[in-house]
FIDODO-62215 format. One record per residue (C-alpha): residue in one letter; x, y, z. Coordinates in steps of 0.001 Angstrom, whole numbers, plus 500000, padded with zeros to 6 digits. Example, Ala and Ser with C-alpha at 12.3 -4.5 7.8 and 13.67 -1.06 7.14 Angstrom:
residues 2
A512300495500507800/S513670498940507140/
This chain:
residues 343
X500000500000500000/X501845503195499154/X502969505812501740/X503834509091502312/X507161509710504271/X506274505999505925/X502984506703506549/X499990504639505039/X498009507262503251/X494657505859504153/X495380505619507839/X497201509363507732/X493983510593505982/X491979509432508185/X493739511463510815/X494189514624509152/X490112514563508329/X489841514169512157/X491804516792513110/X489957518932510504/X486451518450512451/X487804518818515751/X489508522092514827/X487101523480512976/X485256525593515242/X488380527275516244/X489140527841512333/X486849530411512052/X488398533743510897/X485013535595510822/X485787538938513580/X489454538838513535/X492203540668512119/X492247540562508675/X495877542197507265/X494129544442504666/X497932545440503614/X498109542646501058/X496359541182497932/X496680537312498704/X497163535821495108/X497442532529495036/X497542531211491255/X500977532777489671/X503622530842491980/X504003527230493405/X505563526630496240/X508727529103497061/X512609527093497262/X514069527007500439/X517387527943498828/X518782531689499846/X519205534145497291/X522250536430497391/X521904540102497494/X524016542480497894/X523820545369500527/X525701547446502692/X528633546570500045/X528459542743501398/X526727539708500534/X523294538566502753/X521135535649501915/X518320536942504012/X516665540505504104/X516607540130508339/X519129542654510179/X519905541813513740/X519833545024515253/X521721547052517568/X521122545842521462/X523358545128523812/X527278544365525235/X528910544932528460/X527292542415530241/X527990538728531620/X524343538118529301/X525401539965526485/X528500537796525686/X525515534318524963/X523207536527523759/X525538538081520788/X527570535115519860/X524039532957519492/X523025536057517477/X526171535979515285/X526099532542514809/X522586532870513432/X524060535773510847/X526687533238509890/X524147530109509240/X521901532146507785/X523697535442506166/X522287538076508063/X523553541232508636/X524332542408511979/X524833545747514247/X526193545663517550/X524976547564520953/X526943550490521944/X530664550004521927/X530943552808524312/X532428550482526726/X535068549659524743/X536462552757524109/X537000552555528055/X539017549559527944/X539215546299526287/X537732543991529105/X534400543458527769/X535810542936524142/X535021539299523636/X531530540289524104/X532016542273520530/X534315540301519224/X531807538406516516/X533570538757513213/X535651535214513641/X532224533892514356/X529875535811511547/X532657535470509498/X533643537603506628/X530504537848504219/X527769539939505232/X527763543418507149/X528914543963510296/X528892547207511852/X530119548831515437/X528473551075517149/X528536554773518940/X526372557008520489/X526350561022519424/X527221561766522853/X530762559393522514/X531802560881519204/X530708564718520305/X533175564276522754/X535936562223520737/X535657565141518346/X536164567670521517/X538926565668522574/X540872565485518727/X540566561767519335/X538164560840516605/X541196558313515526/X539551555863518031/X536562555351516453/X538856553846513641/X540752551886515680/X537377550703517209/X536334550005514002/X539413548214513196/X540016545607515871/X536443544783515936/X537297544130511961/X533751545959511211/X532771546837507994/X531780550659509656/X530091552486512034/X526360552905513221/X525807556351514794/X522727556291517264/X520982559492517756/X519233559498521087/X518769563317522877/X515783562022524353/X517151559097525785/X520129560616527360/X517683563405528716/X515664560625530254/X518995558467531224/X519854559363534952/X523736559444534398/X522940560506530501/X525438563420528608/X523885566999527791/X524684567710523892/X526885570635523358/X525707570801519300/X523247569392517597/X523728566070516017/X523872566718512500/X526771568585513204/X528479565452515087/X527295563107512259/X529293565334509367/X532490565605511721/X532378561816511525/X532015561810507593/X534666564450507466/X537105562316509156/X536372558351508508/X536562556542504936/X534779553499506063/X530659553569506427/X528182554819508600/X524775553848509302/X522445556381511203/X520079555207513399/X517887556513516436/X516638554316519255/X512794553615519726/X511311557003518483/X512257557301514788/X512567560563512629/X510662562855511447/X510536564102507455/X512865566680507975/X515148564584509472/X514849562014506853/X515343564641504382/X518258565635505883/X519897562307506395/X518734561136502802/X521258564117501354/X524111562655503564/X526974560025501591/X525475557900504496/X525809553772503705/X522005553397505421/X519369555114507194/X518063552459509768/X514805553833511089/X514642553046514748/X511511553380514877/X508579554184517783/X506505550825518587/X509548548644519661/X511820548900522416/X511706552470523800/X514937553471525071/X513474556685526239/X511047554686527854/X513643552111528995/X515444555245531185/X512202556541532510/X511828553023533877/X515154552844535596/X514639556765537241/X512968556395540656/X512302559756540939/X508773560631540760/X509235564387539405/X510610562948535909/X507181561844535359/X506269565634534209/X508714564915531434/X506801561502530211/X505016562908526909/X508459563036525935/X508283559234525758/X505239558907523541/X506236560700520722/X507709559658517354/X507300557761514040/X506118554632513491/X507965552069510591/X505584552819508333/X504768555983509244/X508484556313507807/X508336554192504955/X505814556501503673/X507955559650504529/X511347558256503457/X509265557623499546/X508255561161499864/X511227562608500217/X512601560236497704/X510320561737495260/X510808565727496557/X515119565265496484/X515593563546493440/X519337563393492319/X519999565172495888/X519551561553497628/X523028560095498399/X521987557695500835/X522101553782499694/X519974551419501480/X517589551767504670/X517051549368507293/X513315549396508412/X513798548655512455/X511512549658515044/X508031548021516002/X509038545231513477/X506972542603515162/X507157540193512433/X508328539346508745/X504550540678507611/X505734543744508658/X509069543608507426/X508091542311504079/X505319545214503975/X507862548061504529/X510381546386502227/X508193546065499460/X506658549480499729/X510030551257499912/X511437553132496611/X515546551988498006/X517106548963498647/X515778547679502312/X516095544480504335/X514341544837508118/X515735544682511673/X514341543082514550/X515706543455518258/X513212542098520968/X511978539146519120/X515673537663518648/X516752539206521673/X514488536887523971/X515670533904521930/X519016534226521772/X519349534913526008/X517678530993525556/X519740529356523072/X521327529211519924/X518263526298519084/X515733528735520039/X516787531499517716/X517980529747514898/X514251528091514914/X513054531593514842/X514821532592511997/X514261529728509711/X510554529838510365/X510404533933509699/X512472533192506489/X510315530643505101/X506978532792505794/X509016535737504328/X509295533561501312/X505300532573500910/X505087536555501549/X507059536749498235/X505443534627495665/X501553535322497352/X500901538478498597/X501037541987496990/X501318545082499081/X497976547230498017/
């Protein structure tokens, strides 16, 4: 009697029928969400091949539009939680950009926590990582030459800047800017030949922001966007003092991932031949590859997503738990492909 992958296809219909009229009445779809983003269209494609396809980005090779974004370092935690991440870039050619390397411009004990290249190996991006507040006073200090050497040992392909005034404002033991950013970000320019990546943490940018930073020779604009981690938020939490709850509107204000996606197009279409920067990483309230795939496809530049949380709580597990993550998202970022179309 024949069989499908050693099962007797009478007996394994007979169970899949069952399980079809016991689940039923939890099947029903009538009430709930319905992702009104997307056309499904299910006749033009069969299924999609589980083999990667190579794209280039950031000057590197990925097999997988999924960025593992900036989180954390410095920690006992950190050291599991970024070598199961950068093992995960290196099975599955992500890109990758580390927490803040501010403590490593302090000394080089926590280095091994950053020191992912040997494992990611030499393929896809990896990028460092510095807040304004670092380089606006490496700059005051004429010692902008570490960032290179930062750079350098971590054998990084660049830099990520992270924009944050109101998370230092918010941060109990944060730095007071002495200029605004933009004029931190074109020092750096000025002074290093590899790439940087501009990014803000949990709040986003506005359009005139975006049309500022879309006129920069920046390598990527990642969004950072409000609806993930908050790291405004995140410092309110940590500040006991009951006062600093006059400044918590602060927190709730910013720009959504596709709030973004819409206003980077925009400004696409307003600059013209004035846009210099190459690629944009859509990060921020990415809760899943729906989203990701929506923003991707919708953008007029070359985009993969980021996610933080949602690897972040996998890879403080194990390597198991967010490798299974990973594969899972890339194979329903595949059936995205060939079936749905954004509206």
């Amino acid at each position: 009697m024949s069989s499908v992958k050693g099962v007797n296809i009478i007996e394994q219909g007979e169970e899949r029928k069952s399980a079809h009229i016991e689940l039923a009445a939890n099947s029903q779809t009538a009430g709930n969400g319905l992702d009104r983003r997307f056309n499904y269209e299910p006749l033009f494609a069969a299924h999609p091949s589980t083999v990667a396809r190579p794209f280039s980005f950031l000057g590197k090779t990925m097999q997988a539009p999924i960025w593992v974004s900036s989180m954390t370092g410095g920690t006992e935690a950190a050291y599991k939680i970024n070598h199961n991440l950068a093992r995960a870039c290196a099975e599955f050619g992500l890109g990758m950009g580390l927490g803040s390397c501010r403590v490593l411009l302090e000394g080089s004990e926590r280095f091994p926590d950053f020191d992912l290249r040997p494992v990611m190996g030499n393929e896809a991006p990896f990028f460092a990582n510095l807040g304004i507040a670092q380089l606006e006073e490496l700059i005051d200090n004429n010692e902008l030459q570490k960032v290179v050497d930062l750079v350098g040992a971590l054998q990084a392909d660049g830099l990520i800047v992270h924009v944050n005034p109101f998370q230092e404002f918010f941060q109990p033991e944060g730095d007071i800017f002495k200029r605004a950013p933009m004029e931190t970000i074109l020092a750096v320019l000025d002074h290093v030949k590899f790439p940087v990546i501009v990014k803000e943490v949990g709040q986003g940018f506005g359009p005139q922001s975006i049309e500022a930073l879309l006129q920069l020779p920046i390598a990527a604009l990642d969004f950072g966007a409000y609806g993930g981690t908050n790291f405004s938020l995140l410092e309110r939490l940590r500040d006991s003092n009951s006062y600093n709850e006059i400044y918590e509107p602060l927190v709730y204000t910013g720009h959504t991932a596709f709030e973004m996606t819409d206003l980077v197009n925009a400004a696409i279409e307003k600059l013209g031949d004035k846009v210099q920067c190459k690629h944009i990483i859509v990060s921020g309230g990415i809760k899943n590859f729906s989203d990701g795939f929506y923003c991707i496809q919708k953008l007029q530049m070359p985009a993969v997503y980021g996610q933080a949380y949602e690897l972040l709580k996998r890879a403080s597990q194990s390597y198991e738990d967010v490798r299974n993550y990973i594969q899972k998202s890339l194979e329903a970022y595949r059936m995205a492909e060939a079936y749905l179309r954004i509206k």
